[in-house]
N, C-alpha and C positions, 0 to 999 in steps of 0.2 A: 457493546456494553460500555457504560461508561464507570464501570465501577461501582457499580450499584450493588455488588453482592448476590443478585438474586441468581437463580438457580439457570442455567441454559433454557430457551426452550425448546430444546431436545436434548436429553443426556449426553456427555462426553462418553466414547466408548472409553470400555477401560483399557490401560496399558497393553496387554495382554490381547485385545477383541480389537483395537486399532494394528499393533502391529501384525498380526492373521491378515486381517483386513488389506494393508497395506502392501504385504508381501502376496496374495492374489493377483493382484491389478501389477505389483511393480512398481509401487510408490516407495520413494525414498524414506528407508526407517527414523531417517532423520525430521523430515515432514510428521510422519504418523506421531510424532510425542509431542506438537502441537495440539493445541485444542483446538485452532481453527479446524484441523485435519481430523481429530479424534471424533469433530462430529458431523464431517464433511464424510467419513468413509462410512456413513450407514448409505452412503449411496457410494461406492465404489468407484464406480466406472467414471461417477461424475467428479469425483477425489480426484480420481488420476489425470483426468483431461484437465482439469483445472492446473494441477499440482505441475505437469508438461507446459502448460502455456505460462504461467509463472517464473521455471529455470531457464527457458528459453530468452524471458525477457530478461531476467537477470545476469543470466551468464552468456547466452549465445546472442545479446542483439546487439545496435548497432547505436541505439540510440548513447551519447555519452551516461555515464553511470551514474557521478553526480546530480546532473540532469535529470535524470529520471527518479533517483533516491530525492529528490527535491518535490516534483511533482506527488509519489507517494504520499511525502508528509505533508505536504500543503492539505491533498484530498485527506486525511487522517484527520487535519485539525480543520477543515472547514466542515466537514461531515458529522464532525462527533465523535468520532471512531476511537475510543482509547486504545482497542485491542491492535488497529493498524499502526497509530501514532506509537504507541508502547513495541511493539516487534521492531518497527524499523529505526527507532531511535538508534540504539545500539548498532546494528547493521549497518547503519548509514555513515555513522562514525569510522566503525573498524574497518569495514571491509570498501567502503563506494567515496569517500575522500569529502566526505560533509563535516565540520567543525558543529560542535554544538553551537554556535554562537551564530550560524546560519539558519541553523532548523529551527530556534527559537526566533529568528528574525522572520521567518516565514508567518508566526502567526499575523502580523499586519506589516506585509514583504511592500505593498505600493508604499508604506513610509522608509522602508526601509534602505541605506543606498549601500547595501550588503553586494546587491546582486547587478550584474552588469547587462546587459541587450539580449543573451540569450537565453539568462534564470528568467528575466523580467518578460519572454517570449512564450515561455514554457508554463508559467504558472500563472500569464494571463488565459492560456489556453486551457487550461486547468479549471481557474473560475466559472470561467466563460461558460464552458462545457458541463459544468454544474449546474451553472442557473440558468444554462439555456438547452442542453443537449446537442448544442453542435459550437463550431467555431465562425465567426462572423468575417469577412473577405479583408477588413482590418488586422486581425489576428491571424491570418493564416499568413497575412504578405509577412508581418514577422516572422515568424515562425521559419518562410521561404527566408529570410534573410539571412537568420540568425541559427538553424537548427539542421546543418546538413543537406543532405539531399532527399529524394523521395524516400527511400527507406527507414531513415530516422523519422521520417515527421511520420510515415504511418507505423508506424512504434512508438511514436510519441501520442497519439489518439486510439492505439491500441491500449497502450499504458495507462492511460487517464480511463479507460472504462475497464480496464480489468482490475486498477485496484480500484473505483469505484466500487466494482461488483463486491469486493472483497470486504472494504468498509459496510456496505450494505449487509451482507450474510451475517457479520459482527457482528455488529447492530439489533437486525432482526431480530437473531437467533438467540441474542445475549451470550453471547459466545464468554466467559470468564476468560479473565488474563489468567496465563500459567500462574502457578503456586511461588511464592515468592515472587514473584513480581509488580514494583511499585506503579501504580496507574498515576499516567501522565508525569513520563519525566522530561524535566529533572526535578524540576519544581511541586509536580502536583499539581499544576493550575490546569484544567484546562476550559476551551470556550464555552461563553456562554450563551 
């Protein structure tokens, strides 16, 4: 959703029917008081496998963190995604070492010389794989250069399709930003 107001289309479970929901499967209560989640747990089981491959990438991988919190946003603002763009702003600042003055450099990052050989590896891989669905043997030798060993870079094409997937469900579903939250910060602008 890009802040359009309209209605999900599928209801957010309420507070109340998400956390039930959450606490079956094993999903973290803190997830369930998301809307992503609130209307991802009419299907449970796919909540949860989701919700797993998501901390995994956040907390347990390998890929660097800004690195990855980079890629997110990039996919957030090339997709449309206010709900992704808007979750990770904050996130990305407190907790994964991104400057706001990076995430906004990301909306047009090839102008930008914010980023140095391995942003500029990470989030041609990013595009790339938007507007192609895979990465081209030019971007992958970066990537090999600049992005770790094998492990990081398949967490790096893990990354790029699972929060793809995640901007998509948004999207789709018209997922609403949580209550009190301003769409597209800092500014409000987002692409057109």
């Amino acid at each position: 959703m890009s802040g359009s107001g309209n209605p999900p289309r599928v209801p957010l479970l309420s507070a109340e029917e998400a956390r039930v929901a959450a606490e079956e499967v094993g999903l973290p209560q803190a997830l369930a008081e998301l809307n992503v989640f609130r209307v991802l747990l009419h299907q449970p089981v796919a909540a949860k496998a989701l919700s797993d491959l998501l901390l995994a990438l956040l907390f347990r991988g390998r890929l660097d963190d800004r690195l990855r919190e980079l890629v997110i946003m990039r996919i957030g603002w090339a997709t449309g995604s206010d709900y992704e763009w808007t979750q990770h702003w904050r996130i990305a600042q407190e907790s994964f070492g991104c400057s706001a003055e990076d995430l906004l450099a990301l909306r047009d990052w090839r102008r930008s010389d914010r980023f140095g050989p391995a942003e500029r590896a990470v989030l041609a891989a990013t595009d790339e794989t938007l507007e192609t669905g895979t990465l081209s043997a030019e971007t992958w030798a970066a990537c090999e250069a600049h992005v770790g060993g094998d492990v990081e870079r398949v967490e790096l094409v893990t990354a790029i399709g699972v929060w793809r997937l995640v901007s998509q469900l948004a999207r789709s579903i018209e997922i609403p930003l949580e209550d009190g939250v301003a769409s597209w910060p800092p500014d409000g602008e987002g692409p057109q």
